[in-house]
N, C-alpha and C positions, 0 to 999 in steps of 0.2 A: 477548412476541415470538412470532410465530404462526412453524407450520411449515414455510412456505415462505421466509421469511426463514432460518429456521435452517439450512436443506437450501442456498439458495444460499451463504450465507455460508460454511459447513465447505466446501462444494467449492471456493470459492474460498483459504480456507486451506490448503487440500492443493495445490493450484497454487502457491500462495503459499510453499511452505515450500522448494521446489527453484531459485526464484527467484536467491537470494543466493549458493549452490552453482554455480547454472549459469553465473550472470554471472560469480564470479572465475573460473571453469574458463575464460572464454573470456576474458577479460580477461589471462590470461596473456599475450599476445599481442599484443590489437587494444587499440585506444584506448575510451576507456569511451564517447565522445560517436559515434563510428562504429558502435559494438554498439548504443548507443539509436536512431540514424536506419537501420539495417537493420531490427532487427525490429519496428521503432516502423512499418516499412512493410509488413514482412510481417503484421502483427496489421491493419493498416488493410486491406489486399488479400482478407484473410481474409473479414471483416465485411464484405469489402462482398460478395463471393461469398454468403454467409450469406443478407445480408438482400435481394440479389439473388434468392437461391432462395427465399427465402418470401413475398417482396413487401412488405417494408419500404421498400424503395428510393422506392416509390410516396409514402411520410408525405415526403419530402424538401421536398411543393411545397407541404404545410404551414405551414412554417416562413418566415422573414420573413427578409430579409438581417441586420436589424439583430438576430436570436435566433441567424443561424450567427454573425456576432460574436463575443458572449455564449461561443457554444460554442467559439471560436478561442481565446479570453480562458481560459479555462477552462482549455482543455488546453495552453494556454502554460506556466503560470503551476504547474498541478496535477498536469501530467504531464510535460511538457518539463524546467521547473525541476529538479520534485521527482525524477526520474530521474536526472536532471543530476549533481544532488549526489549521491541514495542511490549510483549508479557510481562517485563522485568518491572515497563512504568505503567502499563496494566492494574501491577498487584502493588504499587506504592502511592499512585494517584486515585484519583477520581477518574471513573471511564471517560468521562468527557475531557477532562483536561489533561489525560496524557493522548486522547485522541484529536486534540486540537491542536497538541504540542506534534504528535507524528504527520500533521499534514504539514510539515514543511517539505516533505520529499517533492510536490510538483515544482514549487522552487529551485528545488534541486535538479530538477529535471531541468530545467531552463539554464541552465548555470551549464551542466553537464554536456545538453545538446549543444550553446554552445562552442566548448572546450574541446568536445571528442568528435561531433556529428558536423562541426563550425557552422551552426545556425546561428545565424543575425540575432540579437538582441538590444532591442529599439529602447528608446526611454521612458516608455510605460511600461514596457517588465521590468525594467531596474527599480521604477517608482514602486511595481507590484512587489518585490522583492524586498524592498526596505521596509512597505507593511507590512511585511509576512515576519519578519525578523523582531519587528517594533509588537507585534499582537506578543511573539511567543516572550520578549522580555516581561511585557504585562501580568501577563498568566504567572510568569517565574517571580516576579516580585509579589503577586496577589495569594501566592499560597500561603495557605493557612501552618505550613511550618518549612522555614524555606530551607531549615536546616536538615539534617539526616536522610534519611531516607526521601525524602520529598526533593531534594536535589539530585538526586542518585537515580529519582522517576524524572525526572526534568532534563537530566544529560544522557538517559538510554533512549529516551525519546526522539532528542534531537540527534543523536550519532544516527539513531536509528532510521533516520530521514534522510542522511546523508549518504547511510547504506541501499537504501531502496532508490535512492533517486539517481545513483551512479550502476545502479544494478538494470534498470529499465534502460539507458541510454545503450547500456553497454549489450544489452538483451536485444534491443533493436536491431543494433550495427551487425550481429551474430547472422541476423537474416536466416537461422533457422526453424524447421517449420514448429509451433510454438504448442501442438497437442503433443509433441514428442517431447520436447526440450519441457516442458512444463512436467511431464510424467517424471523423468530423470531428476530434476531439479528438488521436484518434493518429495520423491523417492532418496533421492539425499539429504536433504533435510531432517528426515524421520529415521534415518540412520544415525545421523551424526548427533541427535536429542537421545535415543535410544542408550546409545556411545557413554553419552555423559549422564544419563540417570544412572546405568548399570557402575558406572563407575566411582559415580557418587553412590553408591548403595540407597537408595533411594526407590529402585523399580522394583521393591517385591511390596512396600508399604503403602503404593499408590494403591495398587489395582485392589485391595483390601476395600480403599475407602469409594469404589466406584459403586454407583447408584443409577439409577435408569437415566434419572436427568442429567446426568453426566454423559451416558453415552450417549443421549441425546442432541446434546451440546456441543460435544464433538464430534459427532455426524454433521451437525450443521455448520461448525469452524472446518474442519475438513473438506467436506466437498462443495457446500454454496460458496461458503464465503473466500475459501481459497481454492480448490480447484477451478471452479467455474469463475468468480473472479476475476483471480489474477489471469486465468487464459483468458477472457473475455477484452482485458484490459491490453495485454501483451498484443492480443491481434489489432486493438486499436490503433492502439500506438505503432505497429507498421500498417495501418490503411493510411495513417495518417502522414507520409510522405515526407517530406522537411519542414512538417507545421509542425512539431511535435509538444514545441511549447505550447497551443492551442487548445491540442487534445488532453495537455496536465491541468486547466483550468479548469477540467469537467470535475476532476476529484473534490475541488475546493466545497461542493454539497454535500460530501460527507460528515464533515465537522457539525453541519447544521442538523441534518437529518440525527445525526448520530448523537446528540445533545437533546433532541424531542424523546429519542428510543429511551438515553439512558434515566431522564427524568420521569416518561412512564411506567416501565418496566424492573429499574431498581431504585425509585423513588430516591436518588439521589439529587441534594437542592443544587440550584446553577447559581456559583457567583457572581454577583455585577463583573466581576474581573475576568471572569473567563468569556463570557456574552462583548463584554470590550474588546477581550483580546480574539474572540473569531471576528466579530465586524473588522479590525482591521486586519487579518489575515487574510478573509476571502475577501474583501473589499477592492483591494488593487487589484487582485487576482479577474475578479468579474468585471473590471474594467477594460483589464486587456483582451478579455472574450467577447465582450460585447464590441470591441473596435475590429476585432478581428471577423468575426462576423458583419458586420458592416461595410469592413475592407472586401472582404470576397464577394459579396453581393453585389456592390460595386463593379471588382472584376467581370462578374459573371455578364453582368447589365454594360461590359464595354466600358464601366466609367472608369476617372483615371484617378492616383492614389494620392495626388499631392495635397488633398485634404487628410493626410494620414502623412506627413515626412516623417522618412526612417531619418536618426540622430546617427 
């Protein structure tokens, strides 16, 4: 994992970790699918200011109808979706336990890279993977009501990890350039939320109940936490070559950090169960970052890997 993948990916985990915080903070209130088509447009308006001022905007006449497709597809399915639900067990969990439950996407990534990108997967991501699996049953068995609604935040969590971790592999392979394709993507997203408030008759009741902190909050889920973000993350993850499972181990600090925020911030208490179920989610995960860091260092030092055999 070179040092530009590492430097984008922590900065997007720092973004990342207030995410879950900010959204139930404003979720109080608004509907989860009106919070994703606000900042889903404020994050789009951003990017395009952005790549307006650098001259990005100019790659636009690049690309082919049937590649913005592709990009529309993309951010339906990887952002629209997977928000959709991560909101859905947002507004039915506790911020930290359905954002401990949605970091199963780096997993996902590993699985995915893989099946589509055919990255090697040795036996300490399989080991990382069966902790990541064994933490999220813990959490699912330690909720305080495993029925109703609390399963319903439990299974949008996890699809929703399944959607983000086949949407990044698939975002990779695309190899397009990721200030564009990212304008496009949450520019659809924020169509398609729009689509289904106005549909559900739901979009003239929201904007009634908006408050400064509100648009504050999605200013901030908008462009830090998703614009900047996910571009931040998406360029990582192609610096990052055919390591890709390496540069998804960086996310696993979100759960942690994102567990400190939600306890100072919305004074919500941490169960012994969910503190169990991150140790063993990011536990494996930080095992195979620290070998892999150890393996490259190695390489770099000429040394040879059979202290590390791939299975």
């Amino acid at each position: 994992m070179n040092l530009k993948s590492y430097i984008y990916g922590s900065i997007a985990v720092l973004l990342w970790s207030t995410l879950a915080p900010a959204t139930k903070y404003v979720l109080g209130d608004i509907s989860s699918m009106f919070v994703l088509a606000l900042s889903s447009l404020m994050g789009t308006l951003f990017l395009f200011f952005v790549n307006l001022i650098t001259g990005k905007l100019k790659k636009m006449k690049e690309y082919t109808g049937k590649q913005y497709l592709v990009m529309a597809g993309l951010g339906f399915f990887g952002l629209f979706v997977y928000s959709g639900l991560y909101y859905h067990g947002l507004g039915t969990l506790a911020a930290h336990e359905a954002c401990i439950l949605n970091y199963l996407w780096p997993v996902m990534i590993m699985i995915f890279s893989a099946v589509v990108l055919k990255e090697r997967i040795d036996a300490m991501k399989v080991i990382a993977m069966l902790c990541a699996f064994a933490g999220v049953v813990i959490l699912s068995w330690g909720s305080p009501s495993p029925g109703g609604s609390a399963m319903s935040g439990i299974l949008a969590c996890v699809v929703a990890a399944v959607c983000y971790g086949l949407f990044s592999v698939l975002n990779k392979k695309s190899g397009y350039d990721q200030n564009i394709a990212m304008m496009v993507m949450w520019g659809v997203t924020s169509l398609c939320a729009f689509i289904y408030c106005i549909a559900s008759g739901s979009l003239s009741g929201q904007w009634v109940l908006m408050e400064p902190r509100h648009w504050a909050g999605m200013a901030w889920i908008g462009i830090a936490t998703n614009a900047v973000g996910y571009l931040l993350w998406a360029i990582a993850l192609q610096s990052a070559g055919s390591d890709t499972s390496s540069v998804a181990v960086i996310a696993y600090m979100t759960p942690f950090l994102s567990l400190v925020v939600s306890a100072v911030f919305l004074n919500e208490k941490i169960e012994a169960t969910a503190v169990i179920a991150l140790v063993f989610i990011i536990g494996g995960i930080l095992a195979v970052s620290i070998r892999s860091m150890v393996k490259n260092r190695r390489n770099a030092q000429g040394g040879v890997e059979k202290d590390f055999p791939e299975e």
